[in-house]
C-alpha atoms as an extended CHARMM CRD file, in Angstrom:
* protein
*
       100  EXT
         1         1  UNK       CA              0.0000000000        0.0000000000        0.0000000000  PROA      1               0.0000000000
         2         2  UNK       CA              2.5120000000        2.0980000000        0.7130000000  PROA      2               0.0000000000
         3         3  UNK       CA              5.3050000000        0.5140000000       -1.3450000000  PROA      3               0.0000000000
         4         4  UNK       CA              7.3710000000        3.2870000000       -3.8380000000  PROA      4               0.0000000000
         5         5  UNK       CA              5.8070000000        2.4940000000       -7.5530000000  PROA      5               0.0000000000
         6         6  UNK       CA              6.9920000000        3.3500000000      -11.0580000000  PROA      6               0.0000000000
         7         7  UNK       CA              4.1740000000        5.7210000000      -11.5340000000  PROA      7               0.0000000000
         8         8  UNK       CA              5.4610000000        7.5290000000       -8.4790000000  PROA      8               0.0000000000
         9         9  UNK       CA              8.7880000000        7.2980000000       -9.5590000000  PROA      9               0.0000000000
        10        10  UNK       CA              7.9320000000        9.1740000000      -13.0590000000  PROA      10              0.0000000000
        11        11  UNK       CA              5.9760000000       11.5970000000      -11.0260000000  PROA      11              0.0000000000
        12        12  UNK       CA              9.5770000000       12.9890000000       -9.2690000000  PROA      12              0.0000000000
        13        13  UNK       CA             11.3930000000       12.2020000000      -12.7730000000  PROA      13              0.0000000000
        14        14  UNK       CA              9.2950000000       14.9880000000      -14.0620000000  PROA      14              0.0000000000
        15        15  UNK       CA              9.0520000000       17.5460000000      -10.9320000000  PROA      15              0.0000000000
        16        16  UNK       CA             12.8460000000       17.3890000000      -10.7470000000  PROA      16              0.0000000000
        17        17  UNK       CA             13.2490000000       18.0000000000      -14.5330000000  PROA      17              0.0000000000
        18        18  UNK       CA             10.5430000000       20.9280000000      -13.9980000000  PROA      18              0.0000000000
        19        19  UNK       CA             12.5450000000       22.1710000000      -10.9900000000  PROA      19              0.0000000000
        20        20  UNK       CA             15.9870000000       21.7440000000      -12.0890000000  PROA      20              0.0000000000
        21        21  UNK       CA             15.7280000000       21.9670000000      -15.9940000000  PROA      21              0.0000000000
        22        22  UNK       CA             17.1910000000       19.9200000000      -18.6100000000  PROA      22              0.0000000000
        23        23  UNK       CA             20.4040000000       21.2710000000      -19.1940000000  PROA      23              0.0000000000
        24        24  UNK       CA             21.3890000000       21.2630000000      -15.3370000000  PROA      24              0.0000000000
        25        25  UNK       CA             20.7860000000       17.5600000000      -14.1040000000  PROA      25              0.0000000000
        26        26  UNK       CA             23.7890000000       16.1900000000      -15.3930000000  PROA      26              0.0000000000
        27        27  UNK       CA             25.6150000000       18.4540000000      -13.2810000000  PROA      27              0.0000000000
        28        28  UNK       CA             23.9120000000       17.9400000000      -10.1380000000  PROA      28              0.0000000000
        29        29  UNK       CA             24.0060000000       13.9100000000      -11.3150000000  PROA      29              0.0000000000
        30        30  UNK       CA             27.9370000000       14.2630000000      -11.0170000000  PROA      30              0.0000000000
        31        31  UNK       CA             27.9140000000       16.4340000000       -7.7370000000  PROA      31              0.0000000000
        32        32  UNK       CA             25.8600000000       13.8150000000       -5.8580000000  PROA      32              0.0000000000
        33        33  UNK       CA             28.0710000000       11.0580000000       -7.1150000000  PROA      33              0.0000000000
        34        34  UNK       CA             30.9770000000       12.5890000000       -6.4290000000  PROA      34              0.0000000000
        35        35  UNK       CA             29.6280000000       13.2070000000       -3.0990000000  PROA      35              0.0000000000
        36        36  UNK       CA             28.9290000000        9.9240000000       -2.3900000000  PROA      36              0.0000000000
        37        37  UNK       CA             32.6090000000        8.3660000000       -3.3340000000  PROA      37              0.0000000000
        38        38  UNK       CA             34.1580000000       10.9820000000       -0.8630000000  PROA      38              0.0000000000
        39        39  UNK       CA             31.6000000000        9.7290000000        1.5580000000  PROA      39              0.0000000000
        40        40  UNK       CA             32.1610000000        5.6580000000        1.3150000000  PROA      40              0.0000000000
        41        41  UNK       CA             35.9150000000        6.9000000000        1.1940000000  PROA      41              0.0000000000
        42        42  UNK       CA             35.9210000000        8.2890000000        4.6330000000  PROA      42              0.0000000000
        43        43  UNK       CA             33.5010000000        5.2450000000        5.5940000000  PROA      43              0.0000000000
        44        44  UNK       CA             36.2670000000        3.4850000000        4.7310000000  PROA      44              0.0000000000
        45        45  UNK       CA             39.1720000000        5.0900000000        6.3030000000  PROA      45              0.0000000000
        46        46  UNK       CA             37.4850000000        5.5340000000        9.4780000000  PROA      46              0.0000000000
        47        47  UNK       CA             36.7540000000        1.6240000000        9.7540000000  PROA      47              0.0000000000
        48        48  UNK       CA             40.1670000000        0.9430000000        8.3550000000  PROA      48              0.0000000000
        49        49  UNK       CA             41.2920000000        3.0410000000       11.4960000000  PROA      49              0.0000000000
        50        50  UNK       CA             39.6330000000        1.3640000000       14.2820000000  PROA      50              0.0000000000
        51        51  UNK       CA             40.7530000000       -1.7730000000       12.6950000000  PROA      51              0.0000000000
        52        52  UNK       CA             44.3300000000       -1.0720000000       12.5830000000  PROA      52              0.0000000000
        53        53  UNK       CA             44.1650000000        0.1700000000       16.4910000000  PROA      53              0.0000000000
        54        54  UNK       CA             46.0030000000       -2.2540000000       18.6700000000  PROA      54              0.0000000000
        55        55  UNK       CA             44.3800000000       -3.8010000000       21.5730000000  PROA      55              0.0000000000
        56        56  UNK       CA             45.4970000000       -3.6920000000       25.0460000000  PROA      56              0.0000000000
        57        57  UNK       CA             45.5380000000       -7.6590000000       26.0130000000  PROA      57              0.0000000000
        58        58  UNK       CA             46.0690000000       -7.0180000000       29.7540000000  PROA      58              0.0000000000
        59        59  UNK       CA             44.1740000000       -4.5580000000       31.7190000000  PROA      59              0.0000000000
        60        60  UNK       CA             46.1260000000       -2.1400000000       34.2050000000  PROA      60              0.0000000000
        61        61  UNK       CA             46.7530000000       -2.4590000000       37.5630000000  PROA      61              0.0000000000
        62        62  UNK       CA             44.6030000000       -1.4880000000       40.1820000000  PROA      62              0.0000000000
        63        63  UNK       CA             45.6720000000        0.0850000000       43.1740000000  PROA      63              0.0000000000
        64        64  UNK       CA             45.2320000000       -2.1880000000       46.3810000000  PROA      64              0.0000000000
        65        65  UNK       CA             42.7900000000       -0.7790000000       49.2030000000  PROA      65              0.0000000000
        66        66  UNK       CA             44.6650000000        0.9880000000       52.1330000000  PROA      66              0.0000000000
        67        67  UNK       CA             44.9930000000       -2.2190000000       54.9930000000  PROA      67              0.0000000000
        68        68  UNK       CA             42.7270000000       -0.6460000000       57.7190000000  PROA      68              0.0000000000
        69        69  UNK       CA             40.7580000000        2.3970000000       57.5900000000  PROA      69              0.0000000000
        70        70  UNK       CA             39.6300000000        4.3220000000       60.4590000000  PROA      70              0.0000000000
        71        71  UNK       CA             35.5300000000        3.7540000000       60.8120000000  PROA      71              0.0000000000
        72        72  UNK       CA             33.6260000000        7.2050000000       60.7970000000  PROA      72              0.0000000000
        73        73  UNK       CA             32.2910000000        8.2770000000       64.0260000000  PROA      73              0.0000000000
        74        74  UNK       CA             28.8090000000        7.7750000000       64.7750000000  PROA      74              0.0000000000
        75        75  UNK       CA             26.7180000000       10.3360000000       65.3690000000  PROA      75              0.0000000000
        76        76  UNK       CA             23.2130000000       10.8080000000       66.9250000000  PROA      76              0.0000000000
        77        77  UNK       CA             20.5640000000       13.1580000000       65.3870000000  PROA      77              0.0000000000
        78        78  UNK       CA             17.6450000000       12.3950000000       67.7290000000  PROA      78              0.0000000000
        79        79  UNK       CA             14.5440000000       13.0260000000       66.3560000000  PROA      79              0.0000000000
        80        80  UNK       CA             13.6490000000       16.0580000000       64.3020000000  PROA      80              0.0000000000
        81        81  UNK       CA             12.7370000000       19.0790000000       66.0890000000  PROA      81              0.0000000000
        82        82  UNK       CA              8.9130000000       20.5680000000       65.1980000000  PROA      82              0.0000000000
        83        83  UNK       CA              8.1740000000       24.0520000000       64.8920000000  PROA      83              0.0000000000
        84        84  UNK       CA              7.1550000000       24.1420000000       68.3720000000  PROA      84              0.0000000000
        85        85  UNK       CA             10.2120000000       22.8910000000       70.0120000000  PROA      85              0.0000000000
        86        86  UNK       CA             12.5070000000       25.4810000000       68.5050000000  PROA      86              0.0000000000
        87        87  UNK       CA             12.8300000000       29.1610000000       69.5630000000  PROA      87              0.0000000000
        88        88  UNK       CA             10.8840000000       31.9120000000       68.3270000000  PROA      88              0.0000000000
        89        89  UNK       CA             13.0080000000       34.3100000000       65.6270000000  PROA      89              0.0000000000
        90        90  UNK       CA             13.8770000000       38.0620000000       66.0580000000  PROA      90              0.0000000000
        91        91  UNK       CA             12.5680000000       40.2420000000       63.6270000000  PROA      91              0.0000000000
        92        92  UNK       CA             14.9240000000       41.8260000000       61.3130000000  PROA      92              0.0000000000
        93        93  UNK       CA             16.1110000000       44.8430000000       62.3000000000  PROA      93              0.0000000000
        94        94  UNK       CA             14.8600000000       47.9160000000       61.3170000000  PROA      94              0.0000000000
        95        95  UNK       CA             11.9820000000       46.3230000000       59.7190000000  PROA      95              0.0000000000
        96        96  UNK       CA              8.6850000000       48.0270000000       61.1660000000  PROA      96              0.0000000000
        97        97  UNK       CA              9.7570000000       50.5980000000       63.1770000000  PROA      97              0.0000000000
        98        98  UNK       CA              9.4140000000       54.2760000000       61.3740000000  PROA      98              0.0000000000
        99        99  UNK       CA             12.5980000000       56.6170000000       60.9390000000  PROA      99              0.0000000000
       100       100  UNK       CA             12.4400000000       59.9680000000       62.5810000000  PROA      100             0.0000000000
């Protein structure tokens, strides 16, 4: 249902002569295909370059843990304070009182 036909293909055949013109498609024909041999060059090279990219066989060392460490000192929070257990805030100063 969806599949590309030949009627739709001679439908673009003549809105890209109609856009492009005659005497200017074999130009853009060599562009694109010139375009498209420098890109499956660099394809190339850049798979020829991971390929020629030696492999580490062993892995590095890893630095050994210290042999004791200290344990961190506990510490007790308690439980959380609520609003009404902590002490009532100054105001800021010079806040509501006027200037004379």
């Amino acid at each position: 249902m969806n599949a590309l036909k030949p009627m739709h293909i001679l439908v673009l055949v003549i809105i890209v002569l109609l856009l492009f013109g005659a005497k200017r498609l074999p130009d853009l024909a060599k562009s694109v295909g010139q375009s498209l041999k420098i890109f499956k060059n660099e394809v190339k090279d850049l798979t020829d370059d991971n390929d020629a990219r030696p492999t580490p066989t062993t892995a590095a060392p890893v630095a050994a843990p210290p042999a004791s460490v200290a344990p961190a000192p506990q510490v007790d929070l308690g439980t959380p304070a609520t609003p009404a257990d902590r002490p009532a805030q100054a105001p800021p100063a010079g806040g509501d009182q006027p200037t004379s």
